[in-house]
C-alpha positions as CSV (number, residue, x, y, z in Angstrom):
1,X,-107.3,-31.4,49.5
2,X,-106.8,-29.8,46.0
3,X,-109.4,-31.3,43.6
4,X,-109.1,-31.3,39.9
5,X,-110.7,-27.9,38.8
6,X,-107.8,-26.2,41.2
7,X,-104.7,-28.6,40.0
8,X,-106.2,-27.6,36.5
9,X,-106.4,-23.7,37.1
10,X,-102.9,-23.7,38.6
11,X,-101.4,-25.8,35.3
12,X,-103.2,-23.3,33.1
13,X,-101.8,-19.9,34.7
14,X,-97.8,-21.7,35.1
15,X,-98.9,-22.8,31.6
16,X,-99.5,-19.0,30.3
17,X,-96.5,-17.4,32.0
18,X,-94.1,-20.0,30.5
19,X,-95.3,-19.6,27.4
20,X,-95.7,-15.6,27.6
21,X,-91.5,-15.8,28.5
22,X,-91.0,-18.7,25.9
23,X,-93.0,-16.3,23.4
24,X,-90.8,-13.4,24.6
25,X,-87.4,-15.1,23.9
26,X,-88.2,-16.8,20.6
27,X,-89.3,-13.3,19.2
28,X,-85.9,-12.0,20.7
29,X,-84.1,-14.6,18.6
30,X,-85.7,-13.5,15.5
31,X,-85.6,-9.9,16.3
32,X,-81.6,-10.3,16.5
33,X,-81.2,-12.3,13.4
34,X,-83.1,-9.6,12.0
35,X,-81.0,-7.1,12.7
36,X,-78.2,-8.8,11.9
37,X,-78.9,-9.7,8.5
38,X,-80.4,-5.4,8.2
39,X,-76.5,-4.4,9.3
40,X,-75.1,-7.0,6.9
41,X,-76.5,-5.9,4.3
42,X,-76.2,-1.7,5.4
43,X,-72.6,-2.6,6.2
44,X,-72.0,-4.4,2.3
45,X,-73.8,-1.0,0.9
46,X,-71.7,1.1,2.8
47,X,-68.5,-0.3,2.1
48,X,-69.6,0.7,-1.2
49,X,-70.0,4.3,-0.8
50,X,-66.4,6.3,-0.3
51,X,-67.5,7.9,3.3
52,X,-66.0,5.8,5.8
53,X,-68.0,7.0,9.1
54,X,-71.1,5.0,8.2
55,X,-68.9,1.4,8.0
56,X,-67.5,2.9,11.1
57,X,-70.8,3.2,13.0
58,X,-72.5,0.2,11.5
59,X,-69.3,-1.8,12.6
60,X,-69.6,-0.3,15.9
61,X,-73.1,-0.8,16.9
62,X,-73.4,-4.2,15.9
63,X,-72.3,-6.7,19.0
64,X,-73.7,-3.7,21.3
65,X,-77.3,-3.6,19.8
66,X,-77.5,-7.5,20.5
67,X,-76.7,-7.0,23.9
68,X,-79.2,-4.0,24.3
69,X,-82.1,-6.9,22.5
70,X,-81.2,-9.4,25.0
71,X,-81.0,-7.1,28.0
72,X,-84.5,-5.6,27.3
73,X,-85.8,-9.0,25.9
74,X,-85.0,-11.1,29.1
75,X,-85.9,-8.5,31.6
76,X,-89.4,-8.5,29.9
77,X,-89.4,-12.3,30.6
78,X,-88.7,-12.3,33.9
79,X,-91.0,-9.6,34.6
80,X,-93.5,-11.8,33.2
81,X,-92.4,-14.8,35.3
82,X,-92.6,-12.2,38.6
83,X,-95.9,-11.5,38.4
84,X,-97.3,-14.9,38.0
85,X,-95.4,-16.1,40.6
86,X,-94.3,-12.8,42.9
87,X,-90.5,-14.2,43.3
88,X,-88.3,-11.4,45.3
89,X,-86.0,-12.3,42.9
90,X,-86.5,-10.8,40.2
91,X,-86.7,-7.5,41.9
92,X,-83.2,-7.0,40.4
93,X,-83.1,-7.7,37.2
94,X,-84.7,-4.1,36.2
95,X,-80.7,-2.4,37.8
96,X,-79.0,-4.9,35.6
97,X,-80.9,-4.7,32.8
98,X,-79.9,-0.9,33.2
99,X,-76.2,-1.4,33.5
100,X,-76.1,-3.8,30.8
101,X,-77.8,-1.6,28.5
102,X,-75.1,1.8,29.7
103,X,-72.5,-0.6,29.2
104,X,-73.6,-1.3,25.8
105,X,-73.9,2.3,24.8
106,X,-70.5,3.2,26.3
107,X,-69.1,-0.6,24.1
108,X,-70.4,1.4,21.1
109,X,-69.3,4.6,21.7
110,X,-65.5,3.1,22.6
111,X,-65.9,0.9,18.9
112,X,-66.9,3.7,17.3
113,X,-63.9,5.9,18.9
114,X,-61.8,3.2,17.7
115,X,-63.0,3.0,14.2
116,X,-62.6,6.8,13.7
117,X,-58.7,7.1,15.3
118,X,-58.5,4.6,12.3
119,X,-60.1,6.2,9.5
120,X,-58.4,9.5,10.7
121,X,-54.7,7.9,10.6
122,X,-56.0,6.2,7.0
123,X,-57.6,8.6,5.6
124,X,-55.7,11.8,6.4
125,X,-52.0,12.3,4.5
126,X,-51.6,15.4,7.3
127,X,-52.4,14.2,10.4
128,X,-50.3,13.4,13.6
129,X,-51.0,9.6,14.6
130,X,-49.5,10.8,17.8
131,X,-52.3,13.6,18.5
132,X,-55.0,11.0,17.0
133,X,-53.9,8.4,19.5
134,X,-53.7,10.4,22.6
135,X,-57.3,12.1,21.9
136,X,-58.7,8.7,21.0
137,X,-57.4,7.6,24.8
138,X,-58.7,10.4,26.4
139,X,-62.7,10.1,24.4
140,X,-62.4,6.5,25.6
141,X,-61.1,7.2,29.0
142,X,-64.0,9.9,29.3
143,X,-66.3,7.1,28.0
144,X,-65.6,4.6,30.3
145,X,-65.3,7.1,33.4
146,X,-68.7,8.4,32.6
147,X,-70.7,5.3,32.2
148,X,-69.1,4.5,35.4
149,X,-71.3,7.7,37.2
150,X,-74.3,6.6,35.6
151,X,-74.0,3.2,36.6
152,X,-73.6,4.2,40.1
153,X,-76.2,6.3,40.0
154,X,-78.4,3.9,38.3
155,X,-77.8,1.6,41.2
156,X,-78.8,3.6,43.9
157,X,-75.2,5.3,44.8
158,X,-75.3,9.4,45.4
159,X,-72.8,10.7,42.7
160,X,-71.7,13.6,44.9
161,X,-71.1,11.4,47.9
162,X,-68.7,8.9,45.2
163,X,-67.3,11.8,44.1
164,X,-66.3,13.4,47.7
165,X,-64.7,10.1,48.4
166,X,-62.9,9.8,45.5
167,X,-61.0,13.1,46.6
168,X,-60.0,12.3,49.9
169,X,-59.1,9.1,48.1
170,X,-57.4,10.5,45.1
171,X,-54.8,12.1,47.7
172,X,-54.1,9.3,49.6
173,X,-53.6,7.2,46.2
174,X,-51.8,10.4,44.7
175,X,-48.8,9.7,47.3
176,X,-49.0,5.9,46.9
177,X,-48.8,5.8,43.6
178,X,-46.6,9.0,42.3
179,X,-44.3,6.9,40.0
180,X,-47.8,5.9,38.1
181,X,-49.2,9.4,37.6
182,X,-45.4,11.0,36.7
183,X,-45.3,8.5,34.1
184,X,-49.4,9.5,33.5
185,X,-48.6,13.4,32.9
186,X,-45.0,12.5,31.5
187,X,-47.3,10.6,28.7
188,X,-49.1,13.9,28.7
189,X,-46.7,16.0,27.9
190,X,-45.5,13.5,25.3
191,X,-48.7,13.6,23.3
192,X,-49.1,18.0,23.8
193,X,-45.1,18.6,23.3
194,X,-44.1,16.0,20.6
195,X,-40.9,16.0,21.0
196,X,-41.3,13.0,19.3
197,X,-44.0,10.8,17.7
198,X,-44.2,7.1,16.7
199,X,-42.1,6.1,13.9
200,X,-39.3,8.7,14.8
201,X,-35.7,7.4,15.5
202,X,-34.7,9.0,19.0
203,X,-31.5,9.2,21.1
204,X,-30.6,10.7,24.3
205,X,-27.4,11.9,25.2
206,X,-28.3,11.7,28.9
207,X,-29.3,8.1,28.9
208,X,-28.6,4.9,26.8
209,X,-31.4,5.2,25.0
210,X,-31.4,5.0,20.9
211,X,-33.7,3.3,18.7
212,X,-37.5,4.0,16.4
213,X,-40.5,4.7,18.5
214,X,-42.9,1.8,18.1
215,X,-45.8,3.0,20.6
216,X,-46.5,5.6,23.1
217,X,-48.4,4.7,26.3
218,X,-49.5,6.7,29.0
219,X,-47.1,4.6,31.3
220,X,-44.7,3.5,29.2
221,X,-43.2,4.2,25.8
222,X,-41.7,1.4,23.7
223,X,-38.4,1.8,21.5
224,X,-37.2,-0.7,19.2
225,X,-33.3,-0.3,19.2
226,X,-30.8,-0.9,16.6
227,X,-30.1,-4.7,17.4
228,X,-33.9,-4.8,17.3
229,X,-35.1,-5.3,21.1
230,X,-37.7,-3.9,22.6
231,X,-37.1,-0.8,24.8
232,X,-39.6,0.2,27.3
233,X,-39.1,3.8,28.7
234,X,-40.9,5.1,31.6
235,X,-42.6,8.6,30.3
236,X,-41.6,10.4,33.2
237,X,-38.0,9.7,32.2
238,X,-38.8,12.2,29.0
239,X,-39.8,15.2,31.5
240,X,-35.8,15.3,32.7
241,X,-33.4,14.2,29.8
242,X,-32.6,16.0,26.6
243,X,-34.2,13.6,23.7
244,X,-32.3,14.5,20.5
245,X,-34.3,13.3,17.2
246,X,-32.7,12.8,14.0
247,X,-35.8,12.2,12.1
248,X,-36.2,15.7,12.0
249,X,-33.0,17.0,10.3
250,X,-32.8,18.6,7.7
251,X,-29.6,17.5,5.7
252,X,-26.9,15.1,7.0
253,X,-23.6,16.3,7.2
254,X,-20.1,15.2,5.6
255,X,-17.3,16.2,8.0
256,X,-13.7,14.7,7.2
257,X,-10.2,15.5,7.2
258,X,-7.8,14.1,4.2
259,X,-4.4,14.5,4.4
260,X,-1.6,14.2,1.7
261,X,1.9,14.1,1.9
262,X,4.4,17.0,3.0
263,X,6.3,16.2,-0.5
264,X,2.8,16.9,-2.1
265,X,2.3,20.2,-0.6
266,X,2.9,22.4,-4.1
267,X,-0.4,20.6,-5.1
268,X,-2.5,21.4,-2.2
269,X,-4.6,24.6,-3.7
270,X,-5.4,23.0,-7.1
271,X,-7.0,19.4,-5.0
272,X,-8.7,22.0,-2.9
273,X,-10.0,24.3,-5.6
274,X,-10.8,20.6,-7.6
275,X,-12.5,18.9,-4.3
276,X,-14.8,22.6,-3.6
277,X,-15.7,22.0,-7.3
278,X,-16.5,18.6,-7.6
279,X,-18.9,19.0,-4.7
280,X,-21.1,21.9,-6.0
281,X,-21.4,20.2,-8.9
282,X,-22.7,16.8,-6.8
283,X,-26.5,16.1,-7.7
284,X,-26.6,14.9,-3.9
285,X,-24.9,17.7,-2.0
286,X,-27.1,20.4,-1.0
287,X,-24.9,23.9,-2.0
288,X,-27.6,26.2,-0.5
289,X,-26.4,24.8,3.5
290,X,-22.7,25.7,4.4
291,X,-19.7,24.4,2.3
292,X,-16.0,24.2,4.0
293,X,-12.9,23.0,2.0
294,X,-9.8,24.1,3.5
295,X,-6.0,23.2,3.9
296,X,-6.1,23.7,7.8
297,X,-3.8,21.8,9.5
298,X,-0.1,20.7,9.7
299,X,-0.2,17.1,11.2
300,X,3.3,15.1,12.0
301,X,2.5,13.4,8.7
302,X,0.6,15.1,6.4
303,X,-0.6,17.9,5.5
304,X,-4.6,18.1,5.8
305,X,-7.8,20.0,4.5
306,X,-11.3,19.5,5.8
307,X,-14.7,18.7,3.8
308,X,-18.2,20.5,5.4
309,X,-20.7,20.1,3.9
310,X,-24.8,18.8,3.9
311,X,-26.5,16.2,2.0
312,X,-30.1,16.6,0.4
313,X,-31.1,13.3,2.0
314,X,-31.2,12.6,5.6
315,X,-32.0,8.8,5.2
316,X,-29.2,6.8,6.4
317,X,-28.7,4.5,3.7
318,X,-28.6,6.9,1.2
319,X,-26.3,9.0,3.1
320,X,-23.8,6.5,3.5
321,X,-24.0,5.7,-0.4
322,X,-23.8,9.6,-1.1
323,X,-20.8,10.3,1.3
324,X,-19.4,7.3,-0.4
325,X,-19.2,8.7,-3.9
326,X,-17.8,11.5,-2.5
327,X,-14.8,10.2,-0.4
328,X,-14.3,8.2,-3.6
329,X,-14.3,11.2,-5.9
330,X,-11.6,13.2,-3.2
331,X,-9.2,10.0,-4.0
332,X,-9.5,10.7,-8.1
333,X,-8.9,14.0,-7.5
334,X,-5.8,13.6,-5.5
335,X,-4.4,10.5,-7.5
336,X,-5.1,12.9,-11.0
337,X,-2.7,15.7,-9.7
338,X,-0.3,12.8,-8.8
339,X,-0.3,13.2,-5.1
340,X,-0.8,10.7,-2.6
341,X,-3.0,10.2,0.6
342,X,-0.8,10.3,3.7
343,X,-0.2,7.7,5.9
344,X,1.7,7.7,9.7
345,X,6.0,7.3,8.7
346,X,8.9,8.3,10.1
347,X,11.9,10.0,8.3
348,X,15.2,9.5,10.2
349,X,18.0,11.7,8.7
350,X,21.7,10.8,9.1
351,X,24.5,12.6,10.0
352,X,27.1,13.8,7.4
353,X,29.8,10.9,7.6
354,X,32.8,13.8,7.9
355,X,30.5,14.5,11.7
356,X,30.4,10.4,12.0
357,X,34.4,9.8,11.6
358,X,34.8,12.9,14.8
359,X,32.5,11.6,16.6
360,X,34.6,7.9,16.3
361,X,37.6,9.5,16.8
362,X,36.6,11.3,19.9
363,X,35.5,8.1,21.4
């Protein structure tokens, strides 16, 4: 039987390893509030300072570096706890406390990708948030992908056996999902063409498709159309329609026909010559683009001439208010030399009554 001097050798060593792990995670609870009041007050001086990579990285590593304390912390205590007691167990905390610690590195590296596609779209007036966005996707895609490996590896898994299976595997998932990865490079192309980029009001006169890009996916892209619903396009669509974008005029063009009356026709050069004045002396109207104004057609009734021309503006509103002013100024014109606009009529003309009274008397 156990006597005392044994029961009270075996309560001292459980005694010493409890307290060695209890020692281990108290002095991981103040390390961590440690470093959390150091990054508070780094991250209050930085926001100070006009460089925006340092809040960046201090706002990056901060839920990341906690993990890394607690990962190393506990897997201290329970290696304390193993050899006191020689539990199996614990044999595999050392892997995990590996792949937690990869994963936090990869977490920062992904925040602090994140934090710099911001400050690049904020803090440059030049850039492309299209191009940002698409490299930010692949650095975090290459992130992730890579910590991936070296978790594997870390684990015990040959790299070059993984990655021989993943290319007999890619093919076989290549031809089950070929609708994912023609949407996949149709995103590509997207993000290296730009054809478009978000914010950019896009039509297709292929498809049914009209509206402002809102995002760009590497599956999808979203279009917010004119009555304000969402529109979600399959990128591979892009790689076979025409996409026309009006964003990127230049001007906005005026083309209308006016026509006046037939009885009207003596004052047809001077409302011409009037209307081809009027406009080159519009504020809004850009003279250096081509300018038309031309009697050029005899219609049933009226005579017409034709206004081409470009605004300066090509924001819709404006437009609209600009080719407006105009239409309205075309009227004054007309109306000043006393003609009229021309509506549809009909002119019957009667016989001479002499022709009538023959025509009776024949029947």
């Amino acid at each position: 039987m156990m006597n005392w001097t044994d029961f009270s050798q075996l309560m001292t060593q459980q005694n010493t390893y409890v307290l060695g792990a209890f020692l281990v995670i108290f002095g991981l609870l103040i390390l961590d509030f440690s470093q959390r009041k150091i990054l508070k007050r780094l991250q209050l001086k930085a926001e100070k300072t006009k460089n925006r990579w340092d809040d960046a990285i201090i706002e990056s590593i901060k839920k990341p570096i906690s993990l890394i304390i607690w990962a190393a912390g506990l897997y201290l205590a329970t290696k304390i706890i193993q050899e006191a007691t020689g539990a199996v167990i614990f044999d595999g905390v050392e892997p995990i406390r590996d792949t937690v610690i990869i994963g936090a590195i990869a977490w920062f590296l992904v925040r602090l990708i994140k934090h710099g596609e911001r400050n690049f779209i904020q803090g440059e007036k030049e850039v492309d948030p299209t191009t940002v966005d698409a490299i930010a996707k692949l650095l975090k895609m290459a992130v992730v992908i890579t910590a991936l490996l070296v978790v594997l590896q870390t684990l015990g898994f040959s790299i070059s056996g993984v990655m021989a299976f993943g290319g007999i595997g890619g093919i076989a998932v290549g031809f089950a999902a070929k609708d994912l990865l023609a949407n996949f490079f149709g995103g590509l192309t997207i993000y290296l063409d730009r054809p478009f980029t978000v914010g950019d009001w896009i039509r297709s006169p292929d498809r049914d498709i009209e509206g402002t890009v809102e995002k760009i996916g590497w599956r999808l892209t979203c279009i917010r159309t004119f009555d304000k619903r969402p529109l979600y396009v399959p990128n591979s669509v892009f790689t076979t329609i025409a996409v026309e974008n009006p964003s990127r005029m230049l001007n906005r063009r005026i083309y209308e026909t006016i026509g006046i009356r037939y009885d009207d026709a003596g004052k047809m050069r001077t409302i011409v010559s009037k209307v081809k004045d009027m406009l080159n002396n519009h504020p809004e109207i850009d003279t250096g683009q081509m300018m038309i104004v031309n009697f050029n057609t005899f219609a049933p009734s009226s005579l017409d001439f034709f206004v081409y021309t470009f605004t300066k503006t090509i924001k819709w509103t404006e437009y609209h208010e600009i080719k407006q002013d105009v239409m309205l100024k075309i009227i004054e014109i007309i109306e000043e030399e006393g003609a009229e606009c021309a509506f549809p009529t009909s002119t019957i003309h009667l016989a001479d009554k002499d022709i009538l009274k023959a025509l009776e008397d024949r029947a």
